[in-house]
C-alpha positions as CSV (number, residue, x, y, z in Angstrom):
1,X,1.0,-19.5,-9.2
2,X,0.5,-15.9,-9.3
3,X,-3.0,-14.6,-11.4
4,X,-2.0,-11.3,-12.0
5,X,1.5,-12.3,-12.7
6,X,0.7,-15.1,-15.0
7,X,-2.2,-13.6,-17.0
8,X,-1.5,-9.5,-16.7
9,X,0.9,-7.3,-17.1
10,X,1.8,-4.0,-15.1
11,X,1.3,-0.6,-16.3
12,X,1.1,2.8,-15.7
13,X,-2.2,5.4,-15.5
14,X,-1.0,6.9,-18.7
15,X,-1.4,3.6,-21.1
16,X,-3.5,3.7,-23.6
17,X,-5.3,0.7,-22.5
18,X,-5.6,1.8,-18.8
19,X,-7.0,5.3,-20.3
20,X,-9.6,4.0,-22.9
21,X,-10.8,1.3,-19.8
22,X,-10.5,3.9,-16.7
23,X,-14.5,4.7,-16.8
24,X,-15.7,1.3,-16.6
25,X,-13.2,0.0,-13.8
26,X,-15.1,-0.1,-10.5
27,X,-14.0,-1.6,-7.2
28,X,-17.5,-0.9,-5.7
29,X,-16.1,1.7,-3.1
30,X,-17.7,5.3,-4.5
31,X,-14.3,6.8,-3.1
32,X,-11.8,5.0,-4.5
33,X,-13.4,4.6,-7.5
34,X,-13.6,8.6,-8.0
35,X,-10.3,8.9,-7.1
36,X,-8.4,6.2,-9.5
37,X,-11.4,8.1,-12.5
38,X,-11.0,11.4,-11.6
39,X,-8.2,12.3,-9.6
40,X,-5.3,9.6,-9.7
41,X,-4.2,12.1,-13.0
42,X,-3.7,15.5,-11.2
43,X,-2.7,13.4,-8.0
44,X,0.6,12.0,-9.8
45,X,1.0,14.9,-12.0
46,X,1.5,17.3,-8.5
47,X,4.1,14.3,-8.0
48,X,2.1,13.1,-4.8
49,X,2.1,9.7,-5.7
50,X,2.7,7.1,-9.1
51,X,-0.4,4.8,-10.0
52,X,-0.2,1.8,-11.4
53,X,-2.9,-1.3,-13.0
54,X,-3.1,-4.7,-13.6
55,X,-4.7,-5.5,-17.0
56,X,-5.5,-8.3,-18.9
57,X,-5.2,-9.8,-22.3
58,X,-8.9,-9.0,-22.4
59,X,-7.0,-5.2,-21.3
60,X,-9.6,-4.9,-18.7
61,X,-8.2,-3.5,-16.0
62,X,-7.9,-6.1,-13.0
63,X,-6.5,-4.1,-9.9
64,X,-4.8,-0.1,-9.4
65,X,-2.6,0.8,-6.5
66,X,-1.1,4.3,-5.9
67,X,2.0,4.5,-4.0
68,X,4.5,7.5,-2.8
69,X,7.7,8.2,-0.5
70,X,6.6,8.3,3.4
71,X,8.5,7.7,6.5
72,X,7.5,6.3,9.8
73,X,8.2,8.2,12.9
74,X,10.9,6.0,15.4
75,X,9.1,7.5,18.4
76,X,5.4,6.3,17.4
77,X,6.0,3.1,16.1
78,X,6.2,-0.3,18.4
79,X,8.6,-1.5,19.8
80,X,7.6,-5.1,18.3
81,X,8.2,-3.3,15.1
82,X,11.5,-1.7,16.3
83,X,13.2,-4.6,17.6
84,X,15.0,-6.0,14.1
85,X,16.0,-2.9,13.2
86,X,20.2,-2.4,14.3
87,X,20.8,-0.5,17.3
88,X,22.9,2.7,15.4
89,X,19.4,3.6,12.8
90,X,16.7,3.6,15.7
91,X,18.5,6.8,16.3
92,X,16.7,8.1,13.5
93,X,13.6,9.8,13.2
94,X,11.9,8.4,10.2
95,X,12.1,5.3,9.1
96,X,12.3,5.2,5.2
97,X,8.7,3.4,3.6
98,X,7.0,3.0,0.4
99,X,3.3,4.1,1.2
100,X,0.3,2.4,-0.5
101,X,-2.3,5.3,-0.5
102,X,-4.8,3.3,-2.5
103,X,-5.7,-0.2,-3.5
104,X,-8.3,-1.6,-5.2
105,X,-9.5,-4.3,-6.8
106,X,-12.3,-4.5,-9.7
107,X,-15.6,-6.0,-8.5
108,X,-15.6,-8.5,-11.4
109,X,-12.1,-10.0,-9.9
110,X,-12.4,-10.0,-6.4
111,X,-12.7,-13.0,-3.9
112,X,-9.6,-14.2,-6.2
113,X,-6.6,-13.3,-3.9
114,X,-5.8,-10.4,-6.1
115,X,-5.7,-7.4,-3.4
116,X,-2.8,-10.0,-1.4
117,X,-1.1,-11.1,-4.8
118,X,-0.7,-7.1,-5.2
119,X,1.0,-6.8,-1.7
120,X,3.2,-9.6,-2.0
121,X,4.4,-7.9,-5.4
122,X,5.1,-4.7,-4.0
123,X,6.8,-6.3,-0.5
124,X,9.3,-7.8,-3.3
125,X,9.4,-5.0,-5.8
126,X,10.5,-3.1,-3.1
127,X,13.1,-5.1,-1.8
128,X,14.6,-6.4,-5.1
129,X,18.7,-4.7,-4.6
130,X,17.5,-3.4,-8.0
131,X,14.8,-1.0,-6.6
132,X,16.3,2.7,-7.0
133,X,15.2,3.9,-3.5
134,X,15.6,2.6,0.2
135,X,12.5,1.5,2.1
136,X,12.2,-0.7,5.4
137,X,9.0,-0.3,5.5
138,X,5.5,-1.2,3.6
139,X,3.3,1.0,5.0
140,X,-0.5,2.2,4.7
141,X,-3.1,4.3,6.3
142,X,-5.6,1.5,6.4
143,X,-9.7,2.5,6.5
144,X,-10.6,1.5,10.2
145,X,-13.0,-1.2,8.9
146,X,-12.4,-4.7,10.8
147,X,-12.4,-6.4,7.6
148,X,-10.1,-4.2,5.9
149,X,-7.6,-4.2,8.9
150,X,-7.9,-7.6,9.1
151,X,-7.0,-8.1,5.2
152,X,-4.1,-6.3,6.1
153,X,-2.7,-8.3,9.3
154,X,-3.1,-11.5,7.2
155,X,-0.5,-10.0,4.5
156,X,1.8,-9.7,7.7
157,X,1.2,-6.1,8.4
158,X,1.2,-4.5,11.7
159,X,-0.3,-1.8,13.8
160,X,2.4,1.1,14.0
161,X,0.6,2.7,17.7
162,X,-0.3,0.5,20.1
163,X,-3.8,1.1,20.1
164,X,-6.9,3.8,18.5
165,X,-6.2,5.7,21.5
166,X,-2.7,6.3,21.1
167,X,-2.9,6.6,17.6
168,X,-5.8,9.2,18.1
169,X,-3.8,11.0,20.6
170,X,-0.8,11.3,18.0
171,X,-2.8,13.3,15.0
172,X,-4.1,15.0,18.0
173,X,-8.0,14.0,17.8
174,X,-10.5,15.1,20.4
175,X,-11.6,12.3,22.5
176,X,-14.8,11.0,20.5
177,X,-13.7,11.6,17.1
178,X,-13.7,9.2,14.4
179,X,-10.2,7.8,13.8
180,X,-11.2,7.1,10.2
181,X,-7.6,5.4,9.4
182,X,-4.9,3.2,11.2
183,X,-1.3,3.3,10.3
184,X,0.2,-0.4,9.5
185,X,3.5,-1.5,8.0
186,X,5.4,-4.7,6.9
187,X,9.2,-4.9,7.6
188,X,10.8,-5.3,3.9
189,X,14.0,-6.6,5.4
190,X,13.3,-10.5,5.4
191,X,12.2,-10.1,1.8
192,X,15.4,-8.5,0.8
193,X,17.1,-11.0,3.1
194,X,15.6,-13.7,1.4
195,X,16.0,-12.1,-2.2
196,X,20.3,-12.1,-2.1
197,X,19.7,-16.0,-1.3
């Protein structure tokens, strides 16, 4: 059974509880931690992006994600990833996505499965015939750490470019610069496909 789903609840940066327990939550990245403290506010308030927590009956704050509206270019993504998608829509250009632009995970709760319970909410919250937009795809601009890209393959998401080279070459990097992200995505569909049965 689920942690967060059995012993938190979901809810948004402006509850009380999320606003009176902001300063203490850390997830032991400096970055992420100054941008769920400092700028997750202004970042949703410019309408870039909706965060959300996990907290407790203790109403410490267990996990935050911030996601927005992105698309996936047709012509840069795989054709491993293409191949379910019907033959009429991989006309289009973008495919529709829900993009996590951050996720963490307080250092007092993690090694608990929590960062993956979080994923395999959203892959459903986004697929429920309830949800009021259409996405295909789960996608994320992952920190090119081996660990973290790794975290992300075992959740079921996959590379959109081939390889660092290709993807370098597409947000046109010079040849030795750091490609600091990689773009990876999880097809939705079986989860809606599995939802309506």
């Amino acid at each position: 059974m689920s942690y967060l789903l059995s012993n938190c609840r979901l809810t948004s940066l402006q509850d009380i509880q999320v606003q009176s327990n902001l300063s203490f939550f850390s997830c032991g990245d400096k970055d992420l931690d100054e941008f769920f403290q400092c700028d997750a506010a202004a970042y949703e308030h410019a309408l870039f992006g909706k965060t959300y927590a996990f907290i407790d009956k203790r109403n410490n704050i267990t996990s935050m994600f911030t996601i927005s509206n992105g698309g996936i270019q047709a012509k840069q993504m795989r054709r491993k990833l293409r191949e379910n998608v019907p033959y009429p829509k991989r006309l289009i250009h973008n495919y529709p996505s829900v993009l996590i632009g951050r996720l963490a995970v307080s250092e007092k709760f993690q090694g608990n499965g929590i960062g993956s319970e979080i994923l395999d909410f959203l892959k459903i919250w986004f697929s429920d015939s309830h949800n009021k937009t259409g996405c295909r795809f789960l996608a994320v601009d992952a920190y090119n750490v081996y660990s973290i890209l790794k975290f992300y393959e075992n959740n079921e998401f996959s590379f959109v470019f081939k390889s660092e080279n290709e993807e370098r070459a597409s947000l046109q990097l010079q040849d030795g610069q750091t490609l600091h992200s990689r773009t990876m995505c999880c097809d939705l569909f079986p989860y809606a496909e599995s939802l309506q049965h």
